[in-house]
N, C-alpha and C positions, 0 to 999 in steps of 0.2 A: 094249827096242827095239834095243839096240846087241847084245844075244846075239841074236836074231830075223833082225837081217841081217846080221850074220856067219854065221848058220847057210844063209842063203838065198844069200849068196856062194861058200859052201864044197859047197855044193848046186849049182851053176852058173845059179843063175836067173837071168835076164835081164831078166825083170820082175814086180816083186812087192807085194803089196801095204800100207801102212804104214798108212792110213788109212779103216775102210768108213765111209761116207759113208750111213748107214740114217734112210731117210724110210719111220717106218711108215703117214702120214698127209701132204694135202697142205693141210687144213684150216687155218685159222689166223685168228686174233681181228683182227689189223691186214691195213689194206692197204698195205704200204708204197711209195713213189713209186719205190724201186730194184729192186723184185722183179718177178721174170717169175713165176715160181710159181702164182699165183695168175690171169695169162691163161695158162699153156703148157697149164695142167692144170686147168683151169675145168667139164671134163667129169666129171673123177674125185676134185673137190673132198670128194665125200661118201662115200668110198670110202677105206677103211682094208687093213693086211696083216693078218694073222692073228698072233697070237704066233707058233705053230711057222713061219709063214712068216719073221716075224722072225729068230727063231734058227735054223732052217735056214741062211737068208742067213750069219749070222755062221760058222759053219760051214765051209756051201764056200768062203765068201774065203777065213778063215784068218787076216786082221789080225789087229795085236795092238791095235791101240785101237780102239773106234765111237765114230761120231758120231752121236750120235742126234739128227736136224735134221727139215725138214721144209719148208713149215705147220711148227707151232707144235705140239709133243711132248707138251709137259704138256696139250694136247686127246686126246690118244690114250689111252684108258679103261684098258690092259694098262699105261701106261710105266712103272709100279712092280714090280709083276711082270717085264716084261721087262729092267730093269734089272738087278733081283735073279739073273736066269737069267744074263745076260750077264756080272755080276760073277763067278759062281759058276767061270764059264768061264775066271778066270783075265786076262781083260781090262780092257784102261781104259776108259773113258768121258768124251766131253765131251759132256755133254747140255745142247742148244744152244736156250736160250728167248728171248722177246722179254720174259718177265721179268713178265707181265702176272699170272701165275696161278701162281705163285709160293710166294708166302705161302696161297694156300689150299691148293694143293695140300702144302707143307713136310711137314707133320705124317707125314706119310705114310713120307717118305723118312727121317725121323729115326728112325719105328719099323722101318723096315728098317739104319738102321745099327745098331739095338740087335738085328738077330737076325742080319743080316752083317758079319761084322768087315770086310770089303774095300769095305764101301760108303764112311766116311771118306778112306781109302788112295787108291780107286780110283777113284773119283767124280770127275769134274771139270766143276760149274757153269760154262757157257759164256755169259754175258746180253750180249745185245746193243744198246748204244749209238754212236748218233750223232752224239754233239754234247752237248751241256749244254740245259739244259730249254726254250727256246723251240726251240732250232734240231730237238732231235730228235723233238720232240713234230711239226711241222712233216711230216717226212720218214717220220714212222712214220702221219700222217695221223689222230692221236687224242692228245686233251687227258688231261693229267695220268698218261701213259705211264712217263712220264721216270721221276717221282717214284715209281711203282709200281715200276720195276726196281731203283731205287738202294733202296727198301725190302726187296725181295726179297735183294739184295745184303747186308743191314745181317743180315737175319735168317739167311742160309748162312753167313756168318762167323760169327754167333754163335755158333751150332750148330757149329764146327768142322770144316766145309768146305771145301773146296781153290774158289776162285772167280776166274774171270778173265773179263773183258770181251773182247768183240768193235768193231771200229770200222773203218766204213767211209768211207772218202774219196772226196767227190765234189769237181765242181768247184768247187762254192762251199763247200767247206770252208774253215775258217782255221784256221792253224796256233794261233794265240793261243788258240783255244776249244781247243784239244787238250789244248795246256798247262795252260789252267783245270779240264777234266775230268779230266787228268791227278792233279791236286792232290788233286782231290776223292776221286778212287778211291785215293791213297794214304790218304786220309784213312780211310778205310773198311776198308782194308790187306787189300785184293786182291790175290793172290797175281800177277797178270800181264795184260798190255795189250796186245792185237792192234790191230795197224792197220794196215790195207792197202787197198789202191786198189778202186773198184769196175769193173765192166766192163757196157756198153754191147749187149747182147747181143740178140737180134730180138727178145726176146718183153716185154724192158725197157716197150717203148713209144719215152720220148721221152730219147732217145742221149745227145743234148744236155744232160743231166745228168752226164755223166761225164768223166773225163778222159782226154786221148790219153795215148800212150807218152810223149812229152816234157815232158809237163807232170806227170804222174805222177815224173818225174824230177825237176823242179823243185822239187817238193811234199816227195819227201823228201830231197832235201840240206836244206832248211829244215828239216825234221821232225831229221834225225840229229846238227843242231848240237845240237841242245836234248835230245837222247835221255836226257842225266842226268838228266831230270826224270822218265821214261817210265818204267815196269818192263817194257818191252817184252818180248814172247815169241818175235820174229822172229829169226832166227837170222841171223850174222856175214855170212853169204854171198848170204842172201837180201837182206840190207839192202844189200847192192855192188847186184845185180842190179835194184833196186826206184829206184836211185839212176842208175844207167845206167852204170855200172862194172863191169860184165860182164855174156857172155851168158851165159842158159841153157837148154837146151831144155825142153819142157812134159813138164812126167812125169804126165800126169792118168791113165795106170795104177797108178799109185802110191794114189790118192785112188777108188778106184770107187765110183759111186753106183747105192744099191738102192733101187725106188720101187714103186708100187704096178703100173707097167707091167712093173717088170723092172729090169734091167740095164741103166742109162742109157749110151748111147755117142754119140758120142767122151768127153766129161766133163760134169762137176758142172752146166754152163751151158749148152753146145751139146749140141744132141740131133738126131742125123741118124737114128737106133736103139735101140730096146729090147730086149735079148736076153735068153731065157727063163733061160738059163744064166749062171755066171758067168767058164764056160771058154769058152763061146763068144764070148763080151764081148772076155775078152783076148786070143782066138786071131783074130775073125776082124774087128775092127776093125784098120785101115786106120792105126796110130798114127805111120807113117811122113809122115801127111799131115797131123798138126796142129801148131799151132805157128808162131810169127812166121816170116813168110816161102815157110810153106806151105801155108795155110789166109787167102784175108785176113779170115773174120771175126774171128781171131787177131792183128790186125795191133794191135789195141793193148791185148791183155790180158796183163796180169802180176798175175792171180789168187794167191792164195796156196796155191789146192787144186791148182794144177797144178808152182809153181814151187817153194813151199817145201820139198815132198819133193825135187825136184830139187838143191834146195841141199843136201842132206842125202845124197844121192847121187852126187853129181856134184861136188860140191865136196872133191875126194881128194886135193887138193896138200897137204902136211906144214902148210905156214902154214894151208891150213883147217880142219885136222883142229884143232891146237893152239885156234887163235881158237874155234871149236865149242867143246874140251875146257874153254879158260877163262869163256867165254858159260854152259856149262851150271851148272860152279861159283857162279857169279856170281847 
């Protein structure tokens, strides 16, 4: 990543991409109470990309890591082959599940890391949890969830996997269950622990499940006393901005996402457009107009798909570069 965009600085680029965001599918097993997904795209619920559309995509971005998200990935009948193609390419992966289909699907992905060496290396299981087993069971809207992801989890570490959690925070989160989950996923000795705020967005539904900008502040100066407990993967900078200790502007070109319409524009949540292309995307959106202050359904998102690359970007003072260089160590 760090030759990638020094190569794309010394190129003059201005904006580039660090993250493709590839939804081959929008199908998916759970309804969760915080996803739009599943009303934005309730037409094309049953509607898949192609492989070659897949890797095409990979392609004209040009990232050096995908996200393979969605719906729910391991429903997509190619993601093994498609992974295989994508690893070949030289790329990372976080291939991002709700963890349900897991264990049936593993066997699969074990006999491709016996025919590709970069499957272990490169791979990186992304499971998504919310809470510890009442609460997420609850939010993901299906009983005995929980237990099937932390089983999923038990079986990719065994196997010799690179495994990190996702975690999202809503308003009736409590710090104390974080902590408790926290334990547990060392327990398991997960490689790293995402946690970030979620965002309220029209196709949510009901808003009131989430949190404003300032409470989202509140939320993690609590969260960053206790961070020694955390193996967190949020980087120095983004944890100032997530805490209300600096600004930053939304870099969601950094983060593009590919879906079965296309080219999702403005970003990952908001969709004013779908462009056929992925130059058209970054050419002819309007990126001057999103972002707290310029957009208000922006006004209280501190997403991680738009900010984190930004911290990583944009965080160029000597003391961030350092805090970065010692966080990556670390």
């Amino acid at each position: 990543m760090t030759c990638y965009m020094l190569r794309q600085k010394l190129l003059g680029s201005s904006r580039f991409p660090l993250v493709l965001m590839l939804e081959p599918l929008h199908a998916c097993n759970l309804h969760c109470s915080g996803c739009g997904r599943i009303r934005e795209y309730a037409e094309t619920m049953h509607q898949h990309l192609t492989l070659d559309e897949c890797l095409n995509s990979v392609a004209e971005c040009g990232a050096p890591i995908v996200s393979l998200c969605g719906g729910e990935p391991l429903l997509y009948s190619e993601i093994v082959e498609l992974t295989d193609q994508i690893l070949r390419l030289g790329k990372h992966i976080y291939l991002c599940t709700n963890g349900q289909l897991l264990t049936k699907r593993f066997d699969d992905f074990v006999q491709l890391a016996r025919q590709n060496r970069r499957t272990r290396k490169q791979l990186y299981w992304n499971i998504h949890l919310d809470g510890m087993k009442t609460t997420h069971d609850a939010i993901v809207e299906k009983s005995g969830a929980f237990d099937n992801a932390v089983e999923g989890i038990t079986v990719a570490k065994k196997a010799g996997f690179y495994v990190y959690t996702n975690t999202t925070l809503y308003k009736k989160t409590e710090i104390a269950e974080l902590v408790e989950l926290s334990r547990l996923l060392n327990d398991l000795d997960i490689d790293g622990m995402m946690i970030a705020p979620g965002y309220g967005y029209e196709q949510v539904g009901d808003e009131s499940f989430f949190l404003s900008r300032n409470e989202i502040h509140e939320k993690f100066r609590v969260l960053r006393k206790m961070s020694h407990q955390f193996r967190l993967t949020m980087t120095p900078v983004y944890s100032d901005f997530l805490c209300g200790e600096r600004s930053l502007p939304c870099a969601a070109w950094a983060n593009p996402t590919r879906n079965i319409l296309g080219w999702k524009s403005p970003c990952y949540l908001i969709t004013d457009k779908h462009y056929s292309t992925y130059r058209e995307y970054l050419q002819q959106t309007d990126w001057s107009r999103i972002g707290h202050g310029n957009d208000p359904r922006c006004e209280h998102c501190m997403m991680h798909c738009g900010f984190e690359p930004a911290a990583i970007l944009f965080g160029n003072k000597f003391r961030d570069l350092i805090r970065l260089a010692l966080w990556q160590f670390r």
